[in-house]
Backbone and ligand atoms as CSV (ligand in chain L), in Angstrom:
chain,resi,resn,atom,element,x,y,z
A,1,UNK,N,N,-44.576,35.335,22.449
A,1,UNK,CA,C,-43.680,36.032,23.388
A,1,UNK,C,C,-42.267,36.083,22.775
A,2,UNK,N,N,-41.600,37.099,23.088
A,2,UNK,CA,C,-40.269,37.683,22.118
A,2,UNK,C,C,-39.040,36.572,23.186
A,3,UNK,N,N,-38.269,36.333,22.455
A,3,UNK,CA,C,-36.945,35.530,23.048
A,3,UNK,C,C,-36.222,36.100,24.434
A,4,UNK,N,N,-36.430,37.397,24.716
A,4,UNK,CA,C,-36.392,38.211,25.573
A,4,UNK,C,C,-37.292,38.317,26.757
A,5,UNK,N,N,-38.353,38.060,26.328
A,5,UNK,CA,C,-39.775,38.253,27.309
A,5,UNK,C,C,-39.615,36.448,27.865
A,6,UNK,N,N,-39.118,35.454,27.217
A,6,UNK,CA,C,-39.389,34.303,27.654
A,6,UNK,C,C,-38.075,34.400,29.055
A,7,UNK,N,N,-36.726,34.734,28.460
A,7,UNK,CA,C,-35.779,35.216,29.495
A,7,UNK,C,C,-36.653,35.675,30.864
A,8,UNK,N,N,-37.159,36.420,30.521
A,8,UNK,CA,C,-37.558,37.375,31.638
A,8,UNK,C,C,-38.638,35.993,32.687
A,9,UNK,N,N,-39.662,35.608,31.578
A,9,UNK,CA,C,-40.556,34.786,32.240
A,9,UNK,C,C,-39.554,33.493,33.284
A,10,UNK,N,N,-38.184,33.080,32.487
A,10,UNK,CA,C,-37.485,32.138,33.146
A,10,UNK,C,C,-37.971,30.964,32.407
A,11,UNK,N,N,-38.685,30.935,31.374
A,11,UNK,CA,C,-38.674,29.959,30.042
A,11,UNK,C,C,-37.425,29.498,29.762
A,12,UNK,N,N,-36.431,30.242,29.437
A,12,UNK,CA,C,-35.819,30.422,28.827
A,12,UNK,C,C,-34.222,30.837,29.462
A,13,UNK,N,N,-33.354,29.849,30.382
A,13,UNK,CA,C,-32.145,30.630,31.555
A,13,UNK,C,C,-31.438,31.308,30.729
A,14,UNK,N,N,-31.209,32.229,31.834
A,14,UNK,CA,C,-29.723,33.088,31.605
A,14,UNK,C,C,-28.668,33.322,32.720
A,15,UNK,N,N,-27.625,33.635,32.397
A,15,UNK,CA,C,-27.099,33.956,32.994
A,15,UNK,C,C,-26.505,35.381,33.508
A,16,UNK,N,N,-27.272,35.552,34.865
A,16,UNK,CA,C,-28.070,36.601,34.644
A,16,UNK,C,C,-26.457,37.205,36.078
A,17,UNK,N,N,-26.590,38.458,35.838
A,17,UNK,CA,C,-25.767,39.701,36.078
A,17,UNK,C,C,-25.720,40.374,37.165
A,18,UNK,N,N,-27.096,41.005,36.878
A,18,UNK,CA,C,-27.420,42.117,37.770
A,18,UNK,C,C,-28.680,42.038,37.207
A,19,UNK,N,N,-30.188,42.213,38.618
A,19,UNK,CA,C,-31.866,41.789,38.070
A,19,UNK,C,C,-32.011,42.800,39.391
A,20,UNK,N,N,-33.093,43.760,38.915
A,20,UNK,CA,C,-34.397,44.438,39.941
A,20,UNK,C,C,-35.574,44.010,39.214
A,21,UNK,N,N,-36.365,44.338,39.650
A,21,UNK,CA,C,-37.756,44.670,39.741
A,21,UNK,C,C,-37.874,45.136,38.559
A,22,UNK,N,N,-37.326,45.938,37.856
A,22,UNK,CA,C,-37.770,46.375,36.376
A,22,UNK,C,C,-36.587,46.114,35.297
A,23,UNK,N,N,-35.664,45.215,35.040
A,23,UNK,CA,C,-34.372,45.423,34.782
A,23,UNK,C,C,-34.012,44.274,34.862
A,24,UNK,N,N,-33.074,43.697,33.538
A,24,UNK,CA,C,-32.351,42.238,34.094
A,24,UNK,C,C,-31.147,42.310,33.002
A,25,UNK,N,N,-29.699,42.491,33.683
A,25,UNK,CA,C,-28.590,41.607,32.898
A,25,UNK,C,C,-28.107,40.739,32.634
A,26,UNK,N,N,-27.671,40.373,31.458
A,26,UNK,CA,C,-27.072,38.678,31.525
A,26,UNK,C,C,-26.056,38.863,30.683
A,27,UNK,N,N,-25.549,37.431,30.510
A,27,UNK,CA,C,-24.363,37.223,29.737
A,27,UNK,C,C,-24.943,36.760,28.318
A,28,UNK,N,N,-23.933,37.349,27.329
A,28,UNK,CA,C,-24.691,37.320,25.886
A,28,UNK,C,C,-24.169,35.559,25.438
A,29,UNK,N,N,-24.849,35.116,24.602
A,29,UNK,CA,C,-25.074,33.774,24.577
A,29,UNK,C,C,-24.139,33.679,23.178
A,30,UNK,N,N,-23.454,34.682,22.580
A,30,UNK,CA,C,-22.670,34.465,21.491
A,30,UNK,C,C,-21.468,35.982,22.072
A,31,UNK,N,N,-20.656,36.191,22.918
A,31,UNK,CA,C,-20.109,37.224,22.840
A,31,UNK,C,C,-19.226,37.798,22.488
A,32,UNK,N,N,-18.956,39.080,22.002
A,32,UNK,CA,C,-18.377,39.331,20.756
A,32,UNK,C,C,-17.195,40.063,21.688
A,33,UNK,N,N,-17.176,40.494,23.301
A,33,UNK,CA,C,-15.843,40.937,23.969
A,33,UNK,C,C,-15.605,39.785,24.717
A,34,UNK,N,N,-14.193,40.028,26.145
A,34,UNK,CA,C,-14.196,39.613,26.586
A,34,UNK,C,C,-15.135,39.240,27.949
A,35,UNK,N,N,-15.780,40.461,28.031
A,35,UNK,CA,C,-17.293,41.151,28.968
A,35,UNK,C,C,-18.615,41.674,27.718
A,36,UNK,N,N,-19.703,40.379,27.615
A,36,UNK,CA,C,-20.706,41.195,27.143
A,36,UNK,C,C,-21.413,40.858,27.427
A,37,UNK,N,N,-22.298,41.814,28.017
A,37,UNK,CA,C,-23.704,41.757,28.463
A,37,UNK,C,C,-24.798,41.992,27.831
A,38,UNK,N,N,-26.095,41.718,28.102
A,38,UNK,CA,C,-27.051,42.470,27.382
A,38,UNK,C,C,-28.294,42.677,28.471
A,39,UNK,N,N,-28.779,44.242,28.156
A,39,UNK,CA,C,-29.487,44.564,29.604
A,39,UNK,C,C,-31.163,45.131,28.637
A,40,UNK,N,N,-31.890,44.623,29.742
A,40,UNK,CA,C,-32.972,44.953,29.305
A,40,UNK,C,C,-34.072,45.404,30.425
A,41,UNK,N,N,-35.222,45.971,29.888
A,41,UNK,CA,C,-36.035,46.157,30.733
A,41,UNK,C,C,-37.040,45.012,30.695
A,42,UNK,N,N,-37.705,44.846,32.028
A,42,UNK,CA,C,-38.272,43.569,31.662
A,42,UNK,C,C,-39.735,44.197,31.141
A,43,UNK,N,N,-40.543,44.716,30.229
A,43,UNK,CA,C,-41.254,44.823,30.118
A,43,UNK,C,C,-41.290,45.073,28.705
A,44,UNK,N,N,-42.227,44.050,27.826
A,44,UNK,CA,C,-41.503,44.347,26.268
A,44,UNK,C,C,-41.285,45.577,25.992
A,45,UNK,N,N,-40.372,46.374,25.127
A,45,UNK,CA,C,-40.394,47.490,24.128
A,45,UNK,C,C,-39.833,46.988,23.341
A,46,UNK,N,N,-40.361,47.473,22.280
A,46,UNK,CA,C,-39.745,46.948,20.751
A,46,UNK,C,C,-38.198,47.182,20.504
A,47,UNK,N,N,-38.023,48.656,20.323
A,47,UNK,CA,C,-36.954,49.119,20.491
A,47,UNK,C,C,-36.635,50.594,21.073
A,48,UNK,N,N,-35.666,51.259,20.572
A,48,UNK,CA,C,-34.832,52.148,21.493
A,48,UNK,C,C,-36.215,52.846,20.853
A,49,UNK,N,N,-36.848,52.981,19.501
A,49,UNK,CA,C,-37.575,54.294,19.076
A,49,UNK,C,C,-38.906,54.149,20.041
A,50,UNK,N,N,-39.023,53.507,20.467
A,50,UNK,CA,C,-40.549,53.617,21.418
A,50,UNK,C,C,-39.837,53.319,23.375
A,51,UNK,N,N,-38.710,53.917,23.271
A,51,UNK,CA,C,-38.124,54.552,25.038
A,51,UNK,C,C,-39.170,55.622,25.237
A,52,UNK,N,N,-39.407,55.667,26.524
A,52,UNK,CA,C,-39.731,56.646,27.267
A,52,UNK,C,C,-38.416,57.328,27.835
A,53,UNK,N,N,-38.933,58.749,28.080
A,53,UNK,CA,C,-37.758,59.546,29.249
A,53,UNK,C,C,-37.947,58.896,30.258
A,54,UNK,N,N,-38.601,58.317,31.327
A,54,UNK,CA,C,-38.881,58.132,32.336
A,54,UNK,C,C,-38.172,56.899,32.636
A,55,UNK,N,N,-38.349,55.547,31.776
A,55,UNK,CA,C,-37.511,54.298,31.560
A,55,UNK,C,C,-36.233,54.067,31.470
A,56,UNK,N,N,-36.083,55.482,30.319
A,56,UNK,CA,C,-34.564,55.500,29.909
A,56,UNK,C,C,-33.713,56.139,31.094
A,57,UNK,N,N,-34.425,56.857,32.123
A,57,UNK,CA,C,-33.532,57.481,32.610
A,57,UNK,C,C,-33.290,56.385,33.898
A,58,UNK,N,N,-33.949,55.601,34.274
A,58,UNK,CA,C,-34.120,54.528,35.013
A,58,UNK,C,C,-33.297,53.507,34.771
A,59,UNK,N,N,-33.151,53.545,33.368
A,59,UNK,CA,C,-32.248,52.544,32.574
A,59,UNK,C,C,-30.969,52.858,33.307
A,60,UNK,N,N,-30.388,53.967,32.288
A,60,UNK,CA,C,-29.348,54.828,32.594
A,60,UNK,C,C,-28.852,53.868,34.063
A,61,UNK,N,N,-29.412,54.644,35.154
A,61,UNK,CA,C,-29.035,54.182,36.572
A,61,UNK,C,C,-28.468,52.480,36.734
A,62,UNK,N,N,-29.207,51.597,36.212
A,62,UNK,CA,C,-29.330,50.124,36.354
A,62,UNK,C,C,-27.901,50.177,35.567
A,63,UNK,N,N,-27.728,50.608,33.913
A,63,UNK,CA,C,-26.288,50.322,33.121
A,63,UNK,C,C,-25.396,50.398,34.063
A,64,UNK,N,N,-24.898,51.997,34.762
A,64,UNK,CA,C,-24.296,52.340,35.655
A,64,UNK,C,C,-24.051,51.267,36.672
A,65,UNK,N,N,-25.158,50.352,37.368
A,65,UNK,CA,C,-25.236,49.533,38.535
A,65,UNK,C,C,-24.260,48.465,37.516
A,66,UNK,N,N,-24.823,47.640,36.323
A,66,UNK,CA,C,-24.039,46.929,36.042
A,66,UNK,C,C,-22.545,47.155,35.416
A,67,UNK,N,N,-22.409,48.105,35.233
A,67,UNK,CA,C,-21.239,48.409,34.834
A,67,UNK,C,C,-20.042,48.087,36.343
A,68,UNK,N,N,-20.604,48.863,37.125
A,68,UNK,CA,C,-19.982,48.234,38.571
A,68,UNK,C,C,-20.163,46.994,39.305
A,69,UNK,N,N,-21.030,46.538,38.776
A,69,UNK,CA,C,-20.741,45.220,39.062
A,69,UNK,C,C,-19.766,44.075,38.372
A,70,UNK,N,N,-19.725,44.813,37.129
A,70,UNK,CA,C,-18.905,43.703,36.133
A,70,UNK,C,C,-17.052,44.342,36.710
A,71,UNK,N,N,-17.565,45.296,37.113
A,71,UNK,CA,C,-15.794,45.976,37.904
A,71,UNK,C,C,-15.226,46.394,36.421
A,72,UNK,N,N,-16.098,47.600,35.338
A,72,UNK,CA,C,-15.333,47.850,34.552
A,72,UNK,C,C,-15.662,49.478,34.094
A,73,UNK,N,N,-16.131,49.793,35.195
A,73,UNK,CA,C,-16.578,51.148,35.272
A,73,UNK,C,C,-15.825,51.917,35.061
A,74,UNK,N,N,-14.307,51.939,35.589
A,74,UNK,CA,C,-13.342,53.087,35.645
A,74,UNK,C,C,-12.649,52.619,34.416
A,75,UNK,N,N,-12.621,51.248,33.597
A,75,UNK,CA,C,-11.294,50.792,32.714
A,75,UNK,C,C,-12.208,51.748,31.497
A,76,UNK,N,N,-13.607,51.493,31.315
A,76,UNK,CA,C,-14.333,51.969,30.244
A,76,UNK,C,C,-15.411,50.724,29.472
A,77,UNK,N,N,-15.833,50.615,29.052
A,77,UNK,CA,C,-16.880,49.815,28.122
A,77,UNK,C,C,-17.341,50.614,27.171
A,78,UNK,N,N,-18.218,49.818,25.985
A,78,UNK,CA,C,-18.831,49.872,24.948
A,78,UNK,C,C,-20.514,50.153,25.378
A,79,UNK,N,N,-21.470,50.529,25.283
A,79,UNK,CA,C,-22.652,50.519,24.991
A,79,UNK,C,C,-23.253,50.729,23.488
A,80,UNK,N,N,-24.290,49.781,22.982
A,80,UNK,CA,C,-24.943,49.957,21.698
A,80,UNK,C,C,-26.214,49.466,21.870
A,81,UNK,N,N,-27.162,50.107,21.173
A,81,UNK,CA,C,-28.351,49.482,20.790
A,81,UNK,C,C,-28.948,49.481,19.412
A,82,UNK,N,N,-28.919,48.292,18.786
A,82,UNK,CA,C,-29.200,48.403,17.412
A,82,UNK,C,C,-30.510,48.528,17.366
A,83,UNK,N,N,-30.810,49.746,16.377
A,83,UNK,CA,C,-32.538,50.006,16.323
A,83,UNK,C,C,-32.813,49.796,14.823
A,84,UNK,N,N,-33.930,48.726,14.651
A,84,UNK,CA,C,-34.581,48.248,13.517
A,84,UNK,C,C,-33.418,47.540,12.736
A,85,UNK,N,N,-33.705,47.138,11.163
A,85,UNK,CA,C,-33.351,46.287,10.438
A,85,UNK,C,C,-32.074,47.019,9.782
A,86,UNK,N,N,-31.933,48.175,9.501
A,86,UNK,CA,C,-30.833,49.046,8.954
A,86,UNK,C,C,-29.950,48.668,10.182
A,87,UNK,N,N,-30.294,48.960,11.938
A,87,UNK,CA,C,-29.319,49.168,12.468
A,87,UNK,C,C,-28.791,47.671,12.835
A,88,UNK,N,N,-29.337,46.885,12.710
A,88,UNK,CA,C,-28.734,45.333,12.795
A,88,UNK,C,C,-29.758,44.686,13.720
A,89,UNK,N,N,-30.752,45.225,14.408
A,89,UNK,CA,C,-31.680,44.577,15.628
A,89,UNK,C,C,-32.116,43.531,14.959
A,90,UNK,N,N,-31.749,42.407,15.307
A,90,UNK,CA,C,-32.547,40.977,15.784
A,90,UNK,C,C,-33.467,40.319,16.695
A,91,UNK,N,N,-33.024,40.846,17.491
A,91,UNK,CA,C,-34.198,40.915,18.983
A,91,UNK,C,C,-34.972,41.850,19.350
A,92,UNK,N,N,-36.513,41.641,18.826
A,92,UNK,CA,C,-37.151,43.096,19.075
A,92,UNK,C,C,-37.819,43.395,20.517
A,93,UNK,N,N,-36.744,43.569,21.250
A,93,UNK,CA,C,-37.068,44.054,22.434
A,93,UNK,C,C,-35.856,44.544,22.875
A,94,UNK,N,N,-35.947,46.014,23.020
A,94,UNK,CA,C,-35.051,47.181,23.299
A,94,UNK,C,C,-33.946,46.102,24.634
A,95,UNK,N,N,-32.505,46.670,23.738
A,95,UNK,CA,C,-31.535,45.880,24.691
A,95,UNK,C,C,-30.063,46.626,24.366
A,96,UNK,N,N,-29.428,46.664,25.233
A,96,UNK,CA,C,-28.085,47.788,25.319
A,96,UNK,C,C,-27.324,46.157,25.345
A,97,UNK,N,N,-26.366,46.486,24.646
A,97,UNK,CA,C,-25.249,45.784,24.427
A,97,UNK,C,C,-23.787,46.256,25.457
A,98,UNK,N,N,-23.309,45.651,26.281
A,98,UNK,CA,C,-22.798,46.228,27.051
A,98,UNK,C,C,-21.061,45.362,26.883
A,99,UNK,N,N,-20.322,46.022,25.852
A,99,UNK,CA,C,-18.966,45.146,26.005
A,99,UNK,C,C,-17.792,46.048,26.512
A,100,UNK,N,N,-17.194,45.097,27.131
A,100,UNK,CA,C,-15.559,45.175,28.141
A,100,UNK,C,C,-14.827,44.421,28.400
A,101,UNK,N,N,-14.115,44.838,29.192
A,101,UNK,CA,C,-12.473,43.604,29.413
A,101,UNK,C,C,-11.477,43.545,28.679
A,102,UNK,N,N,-11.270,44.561,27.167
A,102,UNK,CA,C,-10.234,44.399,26.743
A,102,UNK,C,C,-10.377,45.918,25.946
A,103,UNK,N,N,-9.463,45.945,25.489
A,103,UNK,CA,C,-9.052,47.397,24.338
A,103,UNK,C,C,-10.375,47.011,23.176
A,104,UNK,N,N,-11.418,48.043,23.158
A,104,UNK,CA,C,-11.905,47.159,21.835
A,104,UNK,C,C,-11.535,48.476,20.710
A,105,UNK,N,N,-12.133,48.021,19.631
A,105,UNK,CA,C,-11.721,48.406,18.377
A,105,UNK,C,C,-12.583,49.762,17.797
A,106,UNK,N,N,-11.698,50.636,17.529
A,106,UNK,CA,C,-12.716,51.769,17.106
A,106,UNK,C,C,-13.785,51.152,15.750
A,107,UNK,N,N,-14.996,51.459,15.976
A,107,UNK,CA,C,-16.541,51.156,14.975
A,107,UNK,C,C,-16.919,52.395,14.094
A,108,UNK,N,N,-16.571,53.620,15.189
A,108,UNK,CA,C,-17.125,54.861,14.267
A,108,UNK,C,C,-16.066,55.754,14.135
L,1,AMP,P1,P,-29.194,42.375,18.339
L,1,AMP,O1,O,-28.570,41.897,17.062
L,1,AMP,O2,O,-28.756,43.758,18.730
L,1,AMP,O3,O,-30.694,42.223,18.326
L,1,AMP,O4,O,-28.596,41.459,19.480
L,1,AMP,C1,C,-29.227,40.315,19.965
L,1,AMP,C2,C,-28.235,39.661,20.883
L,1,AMP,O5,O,-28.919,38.733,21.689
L,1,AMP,C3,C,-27.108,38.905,20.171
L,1,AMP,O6,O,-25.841,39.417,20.606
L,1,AMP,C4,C,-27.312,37.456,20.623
L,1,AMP,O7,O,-26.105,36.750,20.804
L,1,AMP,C5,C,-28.063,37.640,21.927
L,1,AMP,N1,N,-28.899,36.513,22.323
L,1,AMP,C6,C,-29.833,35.889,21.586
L,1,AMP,N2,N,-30.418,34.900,22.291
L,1,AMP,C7,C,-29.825,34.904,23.515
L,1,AMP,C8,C,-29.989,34.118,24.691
L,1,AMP,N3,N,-30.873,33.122,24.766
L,1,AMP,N4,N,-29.203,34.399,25.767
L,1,AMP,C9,C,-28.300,35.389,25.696
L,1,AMP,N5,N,-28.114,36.181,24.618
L,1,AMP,C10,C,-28.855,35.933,23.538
């Protein structure tokens, strides 16, 4: 079971965000803003290349939910998802990186 899937099982605490039924945020366990989250679906996917439309758009909605919950909806945030070994993924189970709370730094 992926480091992610044990999260989900509750193997493994987090500190968790914002959780439905298909969906769970938490606080990242090394974070690189002053707000970072990491949101996932609870049902393994490897990564972003094996999303469905149907998930993602489901996703979509939940980011949105946590974004208002963290109260940083209107200031702005970061979203990323690193896909495979080129893009930096370590955790192979599809996960949006969600950072805020301060000015961050242009990447691209
Ligand atoms: P990535 O490099 O995109 O795969 O990102 C994996 C992220 O998961 C990193 O930012 C880690 O700090 C984070 N992470 C790993 N294990 C945990 C954990 N047990 N709880 C919270 N975040 C974690």
């Amino acid at each position: 079971m992926c480091i992610f899937c044990k999260i989900v099982s509750g193997e493994i605490p987090n500190k968790t965000i914002l959780e439905d039924e298909n969906f769970l945020a938490f606080e990242d366990i090394n974070p690189q803003a002053k707000i970072h989250a990491i949101i996932i679906p609870k049902i393994h996917i490897e990564s972003f290349n094996a999303m469905t439309e149907n998930i993602m758009a489901q996703m979509t909605t939940f980011i949105q939910e946590v974004a208002l919950t963290l109260g940083v909806k209107s200031d702005g945030y970061r979203l990323i998802t690193n896909v495979g070994k080129n893009g930096g993924q370590e955790v192979a189970h599809i996960h949006f990186h969600l950072l805020a709370g301060e000015q961050l730094g242009s990447i691209v």
